[in-house]
Residue frames relative to the residue before (quaternion, step in Angstrom):
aa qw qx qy qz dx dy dz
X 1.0000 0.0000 0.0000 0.0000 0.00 0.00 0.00
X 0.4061 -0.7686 0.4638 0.1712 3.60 -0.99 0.81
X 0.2789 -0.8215 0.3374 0.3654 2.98 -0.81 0.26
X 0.4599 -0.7424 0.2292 0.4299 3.59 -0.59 0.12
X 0.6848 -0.5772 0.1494 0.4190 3.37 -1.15 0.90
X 0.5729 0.4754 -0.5416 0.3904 4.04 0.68 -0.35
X 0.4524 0.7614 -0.3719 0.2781 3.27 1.22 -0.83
X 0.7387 0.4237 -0.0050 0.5242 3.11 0.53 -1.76
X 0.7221 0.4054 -0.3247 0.4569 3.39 0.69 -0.48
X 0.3479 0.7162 -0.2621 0.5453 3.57 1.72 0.00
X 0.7789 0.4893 -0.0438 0.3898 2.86 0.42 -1.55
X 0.7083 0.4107 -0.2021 0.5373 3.37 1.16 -0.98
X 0.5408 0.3468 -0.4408 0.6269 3.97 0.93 -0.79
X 0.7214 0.3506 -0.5520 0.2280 3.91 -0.63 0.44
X 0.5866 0.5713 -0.2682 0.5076 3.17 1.62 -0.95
X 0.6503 0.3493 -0.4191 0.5287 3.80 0.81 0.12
X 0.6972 0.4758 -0.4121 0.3431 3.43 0.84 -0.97
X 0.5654 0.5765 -0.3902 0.4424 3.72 1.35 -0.14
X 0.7236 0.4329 -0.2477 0.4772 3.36 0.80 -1.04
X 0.5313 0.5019 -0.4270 0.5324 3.56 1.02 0.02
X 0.8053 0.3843 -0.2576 0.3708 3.39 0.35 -0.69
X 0.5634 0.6088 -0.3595 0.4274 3.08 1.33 -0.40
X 0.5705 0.5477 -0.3337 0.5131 3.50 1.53 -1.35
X 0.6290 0.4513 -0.4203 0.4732 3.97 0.47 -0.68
X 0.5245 0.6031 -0.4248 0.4251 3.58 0.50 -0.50
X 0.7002 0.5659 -0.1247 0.4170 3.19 0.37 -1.60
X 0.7931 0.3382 -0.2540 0.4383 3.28 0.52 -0.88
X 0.7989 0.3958 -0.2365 0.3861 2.80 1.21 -0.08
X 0.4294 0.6352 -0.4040 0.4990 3.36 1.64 0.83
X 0.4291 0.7670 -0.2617 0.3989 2.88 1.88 -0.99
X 0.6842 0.6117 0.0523 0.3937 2.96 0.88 -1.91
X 0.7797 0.3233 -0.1552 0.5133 3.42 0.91 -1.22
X 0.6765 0.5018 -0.2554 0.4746 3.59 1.29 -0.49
X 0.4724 0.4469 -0.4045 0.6430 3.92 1.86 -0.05
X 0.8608 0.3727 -0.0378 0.3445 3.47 0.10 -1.53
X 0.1553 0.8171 -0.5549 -0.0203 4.07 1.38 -0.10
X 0.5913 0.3865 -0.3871 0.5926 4.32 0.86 -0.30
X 0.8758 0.3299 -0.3063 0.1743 3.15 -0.11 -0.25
X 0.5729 -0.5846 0.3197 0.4774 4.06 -1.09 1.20
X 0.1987 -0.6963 0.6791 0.1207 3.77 -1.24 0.59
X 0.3291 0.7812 -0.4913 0.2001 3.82 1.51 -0.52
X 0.8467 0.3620 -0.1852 0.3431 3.65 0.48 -1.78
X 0.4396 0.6262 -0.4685 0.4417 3.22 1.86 -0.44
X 0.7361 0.5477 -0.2635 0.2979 3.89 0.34 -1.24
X 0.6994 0.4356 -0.2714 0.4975 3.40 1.51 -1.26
X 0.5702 0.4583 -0.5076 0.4552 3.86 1.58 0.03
X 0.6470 0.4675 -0.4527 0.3974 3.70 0.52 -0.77
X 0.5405 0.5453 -0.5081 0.3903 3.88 0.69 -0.41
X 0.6024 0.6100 -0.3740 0.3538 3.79 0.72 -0.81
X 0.6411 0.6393 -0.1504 0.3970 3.46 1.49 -1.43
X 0.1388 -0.7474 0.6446 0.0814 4.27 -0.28 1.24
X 0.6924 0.5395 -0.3264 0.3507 3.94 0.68 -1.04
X 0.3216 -0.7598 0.5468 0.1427 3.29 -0.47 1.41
X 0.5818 0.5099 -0.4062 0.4863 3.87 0.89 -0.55
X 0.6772 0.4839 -0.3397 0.4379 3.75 1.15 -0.49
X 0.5148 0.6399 -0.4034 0.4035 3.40 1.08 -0.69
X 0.8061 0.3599 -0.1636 0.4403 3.29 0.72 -1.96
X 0.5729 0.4295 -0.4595 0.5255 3.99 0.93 0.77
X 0.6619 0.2780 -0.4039 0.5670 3.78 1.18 0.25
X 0.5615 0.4514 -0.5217 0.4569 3.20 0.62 0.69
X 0.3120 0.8330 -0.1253 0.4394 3.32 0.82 0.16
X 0.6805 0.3510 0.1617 0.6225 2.68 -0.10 -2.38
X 0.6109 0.4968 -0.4168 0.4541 4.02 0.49 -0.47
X 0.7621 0.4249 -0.2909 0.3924 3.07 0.03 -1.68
X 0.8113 0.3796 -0.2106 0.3916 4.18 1.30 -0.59
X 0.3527 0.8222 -0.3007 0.3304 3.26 1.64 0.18
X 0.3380 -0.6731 0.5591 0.3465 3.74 -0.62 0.83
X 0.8678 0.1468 0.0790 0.4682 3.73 0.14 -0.91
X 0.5698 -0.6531 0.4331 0.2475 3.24 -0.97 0.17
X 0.4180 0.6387 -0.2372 0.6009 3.42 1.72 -0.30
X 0.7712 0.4359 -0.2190 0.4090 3.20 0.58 -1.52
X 0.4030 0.6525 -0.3928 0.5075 3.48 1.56 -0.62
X 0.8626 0.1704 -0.2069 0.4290 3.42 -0.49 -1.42
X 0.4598 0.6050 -0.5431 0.3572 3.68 0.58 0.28
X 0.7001 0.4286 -0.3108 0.4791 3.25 1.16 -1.14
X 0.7826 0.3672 -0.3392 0.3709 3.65 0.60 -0.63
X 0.3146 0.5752 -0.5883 0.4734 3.60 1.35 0.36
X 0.7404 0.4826 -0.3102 0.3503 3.91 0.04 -1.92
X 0.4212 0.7343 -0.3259 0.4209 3.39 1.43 -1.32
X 0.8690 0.3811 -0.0568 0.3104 3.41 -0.22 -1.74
X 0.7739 0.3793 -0.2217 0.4562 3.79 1.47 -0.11
């Protein structure tokens, strides 16, 4: 039996809204386990702004190679205009 298409279309806006959030997670464990002194607050309230999973998983990335946490949101400030 199929499902039906709101069904499925249900189905998919949770499966991204999970994997999005999960990817914000990430980046931001990333973050807290380089950076344990340092605030991760404004990093989180930019990545909330952020729908493009493919963008998520290139600031995740960019976490895991970042000098600083600053430097992060510098890049995703420059990133974003």
């Amino acid at each position: 039996m199929r499902e039906s298409p709101f069904i499925e279309h249900l189905e998919q806006r949770f499966y991204e809204r999970g994997a999005r959030e999960n990817s914000i997670s990430n980046i931001l464990s990333v973050l807290t386990e380089r950076f344990p002194l340092s605030n991760v607050q404004p990093v989180s309230d930019a990545l909330e702004s952020i729908l493009d999973l493919d963008r998520l998983t290139e600031l995740h990335r960019k976490a895991v190679q970042t000098t600083s946490v600053e430097t992060f949101m510098q890049e995703l400030d420059e990133s974003e205009k």
